[in-house]
N, C-alpha and C positions, 0 to 999 in steps of 0.2 A: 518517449515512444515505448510500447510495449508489442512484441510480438504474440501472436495467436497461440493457445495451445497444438492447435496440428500443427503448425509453422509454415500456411501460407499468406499469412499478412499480418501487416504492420500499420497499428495504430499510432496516430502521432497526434501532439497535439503543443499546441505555446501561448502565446501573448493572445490580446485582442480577441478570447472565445476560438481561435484556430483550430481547426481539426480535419487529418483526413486519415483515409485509407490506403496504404499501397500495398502494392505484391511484393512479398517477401523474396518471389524469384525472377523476376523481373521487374525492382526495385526502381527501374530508369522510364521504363513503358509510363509515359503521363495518359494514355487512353485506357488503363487500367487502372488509375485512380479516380475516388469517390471523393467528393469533397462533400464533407458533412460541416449539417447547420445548427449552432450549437443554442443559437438566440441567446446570448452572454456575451461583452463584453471583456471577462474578467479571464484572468492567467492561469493556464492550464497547469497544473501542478505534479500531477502525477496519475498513473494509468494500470488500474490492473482486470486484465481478464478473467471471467469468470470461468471455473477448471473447466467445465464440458463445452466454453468456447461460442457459448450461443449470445453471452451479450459481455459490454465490461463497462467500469465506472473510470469517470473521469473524473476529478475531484481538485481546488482550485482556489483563486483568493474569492475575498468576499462571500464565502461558503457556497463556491460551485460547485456541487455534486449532480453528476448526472450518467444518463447508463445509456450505452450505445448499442444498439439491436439489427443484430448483421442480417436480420432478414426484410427488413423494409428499413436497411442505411439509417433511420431516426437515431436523434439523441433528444431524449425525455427527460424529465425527471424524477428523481427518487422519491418513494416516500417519505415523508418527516422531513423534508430539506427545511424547514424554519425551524430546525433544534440546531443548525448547523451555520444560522446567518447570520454574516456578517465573521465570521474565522475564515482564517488566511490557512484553507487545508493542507499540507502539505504531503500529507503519504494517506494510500489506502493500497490492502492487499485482502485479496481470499486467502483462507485457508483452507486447505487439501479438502477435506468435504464438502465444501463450497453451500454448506448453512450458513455461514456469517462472513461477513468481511469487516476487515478493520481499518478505521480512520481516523488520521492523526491531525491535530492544527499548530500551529507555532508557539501558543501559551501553552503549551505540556498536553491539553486536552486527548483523550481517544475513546472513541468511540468503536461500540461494537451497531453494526448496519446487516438487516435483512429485510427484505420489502415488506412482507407482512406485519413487521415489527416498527419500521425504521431505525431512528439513530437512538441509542440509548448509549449515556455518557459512562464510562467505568471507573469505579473509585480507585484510591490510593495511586494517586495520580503525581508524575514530577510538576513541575512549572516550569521549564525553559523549555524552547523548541524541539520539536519532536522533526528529526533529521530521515528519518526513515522508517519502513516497518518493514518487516519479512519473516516468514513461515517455513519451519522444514516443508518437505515434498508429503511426507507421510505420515506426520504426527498434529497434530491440531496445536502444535505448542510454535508460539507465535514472540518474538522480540522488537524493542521501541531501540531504537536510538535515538538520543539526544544530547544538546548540547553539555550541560550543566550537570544531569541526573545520572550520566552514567547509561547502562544498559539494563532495562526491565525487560520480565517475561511474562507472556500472558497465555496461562495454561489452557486445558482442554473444558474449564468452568467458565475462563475469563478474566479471572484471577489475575491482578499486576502484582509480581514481585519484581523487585527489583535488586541487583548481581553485586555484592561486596567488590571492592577493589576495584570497579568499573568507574568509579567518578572522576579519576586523576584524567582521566581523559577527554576532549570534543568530540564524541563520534559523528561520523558523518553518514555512515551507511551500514548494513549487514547485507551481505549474500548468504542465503542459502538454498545452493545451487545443487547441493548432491544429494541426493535421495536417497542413496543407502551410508554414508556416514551420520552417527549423531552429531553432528556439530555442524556447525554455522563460522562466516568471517565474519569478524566486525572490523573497520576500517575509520582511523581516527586522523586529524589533523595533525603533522609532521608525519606523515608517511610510516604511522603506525597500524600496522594491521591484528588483531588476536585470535585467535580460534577461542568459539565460544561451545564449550563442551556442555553437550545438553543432556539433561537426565531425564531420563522421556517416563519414569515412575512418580519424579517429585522435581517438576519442573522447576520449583522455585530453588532449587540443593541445584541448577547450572553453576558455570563458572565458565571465567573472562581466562 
């Protein structure tokens, strides 16, 4: 589930093409839910809003990608979704200027997505799953987690470096939740968490 950028609703979405809308303030009211029609099948994976709120992607196995349009409840789909078929996606996120969003799949793949453009694949790329992605609030500088590879960054080009000393770890997530610190968590298997200090001059010089 993903909440809205003004924070009155709540996108959800799972198994079986699943998807709805609830009120974030009356989260229990069922005559204030939309149930959206998603025409898939396939398992909803992960959800991000687009920053000004007006639509979001849902993104999935078997390369479901799709954008949901809060002004006629539709879920469509994206440009270039046959660059994306048949990967098991498992993260996409905007970044703060909401030009591009990024999208991850289980073989390492990421992708940068804009409608005009679609999906174009980014080089220097890991190979094992890609567990997460997340964006400062105010910087275009964007991080992969994944299993095997450690923690890469993907600057304000698009540019994948990826973070010394970050391999010993599984990560499973990053948050970056605060919009006036540089830094980000990343959050690793055995109840390891790290702060990942960001150099918002030379994003690839972060550190775990």
């Amino acid at each position: 589930g993903a909440v809205s950028p003004d924070g009155t609703d709540v996108l959800v979405a799972g198994m079986n093409g699943y998807a709805r809308l609830i009120s974030a303030e009356e989260a229990g009211d069922r005559d204030q839910d939309v149930e959206l029609l998603t025409g898939r099948n396939s398992t909803i994976l992960d959800i991000a809003w687009h920053p000004r709120g007006n639509t979001a992607l849902l993104v999935g196995e078997e390369g479901f990608a799709k954008r949901y349009d809060t002004y006629e409840h539709r879920i469509t789909y994206v440009n270039g979704t046959f660059s994306v078929l048949g990967y098991d996606l498992t993260s996409v996120v905007w970044r703060p200027s909401g030009d591009f969003a990024y999208v991850a799949a289980t073989d390492g793949s990421v992708w940068k997505f804009a409608e005009h453009t679609g999906f174009e694949r980014l080089t220097n790329l890991g190979s094992s799953p890609v567990t997460d992605l997340s964006c400062h609030r105010n910087y275009n500088i964007c991080f992969i987690a994944t299993m095997d590879d450690g923690i890469g960054v993907i600057d304000g080009d698009h540019t994948i470096s990826w973070i010394g000393l970050s391999t010993s770890s599984t990560w499973v997530g990053i948050d970056c939740s605060n919009p006036i610190l540089n830094e980000c968590i990343g959050f690793a298997s055995g109840l390891i968490s790290r702060v990942i200090a960001i150099n918002t001059i030379e994003p690839r010089l972060s550190t775990v």
